[in-house]
N, C-alpha and C positions, 0 to 999 in steps of 0.2 A: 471058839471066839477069842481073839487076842484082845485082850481087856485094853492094853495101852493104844492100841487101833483106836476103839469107843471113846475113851477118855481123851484122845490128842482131839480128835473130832468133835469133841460137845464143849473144851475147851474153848477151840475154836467158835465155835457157835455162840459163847457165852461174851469173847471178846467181840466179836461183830454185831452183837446188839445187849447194848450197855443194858444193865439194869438186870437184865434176866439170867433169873437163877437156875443154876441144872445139877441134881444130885445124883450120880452113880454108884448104885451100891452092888457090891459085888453077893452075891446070897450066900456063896461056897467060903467066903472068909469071915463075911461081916463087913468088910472096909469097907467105910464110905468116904466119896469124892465130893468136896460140893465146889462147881465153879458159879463164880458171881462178880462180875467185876464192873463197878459202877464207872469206872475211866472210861469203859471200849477200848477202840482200838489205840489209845494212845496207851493204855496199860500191858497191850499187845504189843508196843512197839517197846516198851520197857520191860516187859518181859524176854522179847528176842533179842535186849541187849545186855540183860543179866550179867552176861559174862565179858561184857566188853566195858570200854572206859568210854562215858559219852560225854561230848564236846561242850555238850549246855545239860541243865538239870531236868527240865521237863519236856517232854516232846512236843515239837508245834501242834497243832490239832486244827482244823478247817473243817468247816459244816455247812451246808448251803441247801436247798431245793429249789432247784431248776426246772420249769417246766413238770412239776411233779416226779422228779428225779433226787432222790437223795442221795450226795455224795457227801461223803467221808476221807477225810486225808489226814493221816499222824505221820510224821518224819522226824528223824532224830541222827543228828549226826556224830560217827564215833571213831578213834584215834586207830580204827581197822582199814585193811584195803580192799577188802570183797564190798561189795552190795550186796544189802538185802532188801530186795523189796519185791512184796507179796499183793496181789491183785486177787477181787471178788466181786463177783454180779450175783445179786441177789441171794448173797450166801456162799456161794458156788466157786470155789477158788479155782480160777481160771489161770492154770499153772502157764498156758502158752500167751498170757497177756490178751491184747486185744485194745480197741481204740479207750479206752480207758487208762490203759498204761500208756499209751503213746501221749494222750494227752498230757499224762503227767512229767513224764518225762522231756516233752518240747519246753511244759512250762516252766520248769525248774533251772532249764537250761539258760532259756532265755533272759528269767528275771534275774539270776545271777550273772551273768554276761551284761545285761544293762547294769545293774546294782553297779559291779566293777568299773565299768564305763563312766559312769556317773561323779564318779565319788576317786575315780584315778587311782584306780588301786591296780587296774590294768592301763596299760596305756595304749595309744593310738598306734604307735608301731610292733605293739604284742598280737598277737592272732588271738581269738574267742575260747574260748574255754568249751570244748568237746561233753558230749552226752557223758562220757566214760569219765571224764575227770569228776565233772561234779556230782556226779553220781559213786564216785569213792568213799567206801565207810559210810556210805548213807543207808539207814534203816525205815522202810516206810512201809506203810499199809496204803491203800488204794479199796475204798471200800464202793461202789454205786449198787442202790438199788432202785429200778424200774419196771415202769409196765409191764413192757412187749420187749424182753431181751432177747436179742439174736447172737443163735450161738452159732459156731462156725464146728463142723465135726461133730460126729456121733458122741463124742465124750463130754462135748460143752467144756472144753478147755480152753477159747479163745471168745472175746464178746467183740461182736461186731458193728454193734447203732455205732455209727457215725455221728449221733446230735453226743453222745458220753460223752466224747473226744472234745468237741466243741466246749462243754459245757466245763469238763475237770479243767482245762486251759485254763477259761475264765477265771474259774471258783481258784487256782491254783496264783495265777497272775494276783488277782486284788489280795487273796490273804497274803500269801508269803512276802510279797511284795511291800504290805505292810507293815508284818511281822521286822520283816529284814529293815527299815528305817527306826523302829520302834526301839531293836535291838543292837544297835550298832556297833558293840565292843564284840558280842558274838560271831554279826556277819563280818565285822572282818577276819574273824579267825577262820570263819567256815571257807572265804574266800582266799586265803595263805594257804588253808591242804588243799582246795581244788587246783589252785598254782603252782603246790610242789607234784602234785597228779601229773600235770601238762608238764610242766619242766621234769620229771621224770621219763612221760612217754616218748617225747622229741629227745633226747639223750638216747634213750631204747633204739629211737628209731636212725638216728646218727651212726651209733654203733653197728646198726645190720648194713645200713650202707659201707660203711667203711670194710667190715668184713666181707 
């Protein structure tokens, strides 16, 4: 049994539902683990950015129940260019996404693309800001748990309800959307790297053309 296996796994478990405590002791050393982390997944999100420099001090965090659906969203934006964002149903890290993660993703897109609109930080003769840009350096959890999940594949790697999708939109529109007026020296920074994102990728894509 590879102990670090058990231990990434019950970490996990401990950050997707706040409050509960999980202690692993190993019998052959003694060592014990105890994970407990009363954030959730916003301590999850601060966790996997340990090693990175993040944009704002605490991570957004969104909480909602829908139709007896609980979704959970922590995002955190950091002076990195990968994404990271992680998705789960009912526990179940759903590595290949599913309407859950699309949900989030339209949303985030969206409300930044108005946010900008609104406030002229983009203008009318600039094109929208792309899933890929604002999703640069961004670190998120996508948590839902439901009923009846439908999983897609014998590995349950992809979640399929169609009402998820629906629902994280919403939940993702009102919060962040709030968040982002609330905090407005921050969103315009978040919205300056998603612009040098886009002015980076059309430069990229300049250059292949010319070559």
């Amino acid at each position: 049994v590879d102990i670090d296996v058990i231990a990434n796994r019950l970490r996990e478990m401990a950050f997707l539902n706040k409050g509960l405590k999980i202690i692993l002791i190993e019998e052959k050393t003694g060592e014990e683990q105890v994970f407990h982390y009363e954030g959730g997944i916003a301590s999850y999100v601060e966790f996997l950015n340990s090693n990175k420099v993040a944009m704002f001090e605490k991570p957004i965090y969104m909480e909602k129940t829908v139709d007896g659906m609980l979704i959970e969203i922590a995002m955190q934006y950091t002076d990195a260019y990968a994404e990271s964002v992680l998705s789960f149903a009912n526990n179940i890290n759903t590595h290949n996404g599913g309407t859950h993660l699309t949900g989030f993703r339209n949303a985030i897109t969206r409300v930044l693309n108005d946010y900008a609109r609104k406030n002229n930080i983009l203008k009318d003769s600039e094109s929208n800001l792309t899933g890929d840009d604002v999703r640069e350096g961004l670190t998120a959890i996508v948590s839902v748990k439901l009923g009846n999940p439908e999983f897609e594949g014998q590995t349950k790697e992809k979640l399929g309800n169609q009402e998820a999708m629906t629902a994280v939109q919403d939940v993702v529109k009102d919060k962040f959307t709030e968040w982002l007026e609330f905090n407005p020296k921050i969103s315009k920074t978040i919205i300056e790297k998603t612009l040098q994102a886009q002015r980076a990728r059309e430069a990229a894509r300049k250059a292949r053309e010319l070559t």
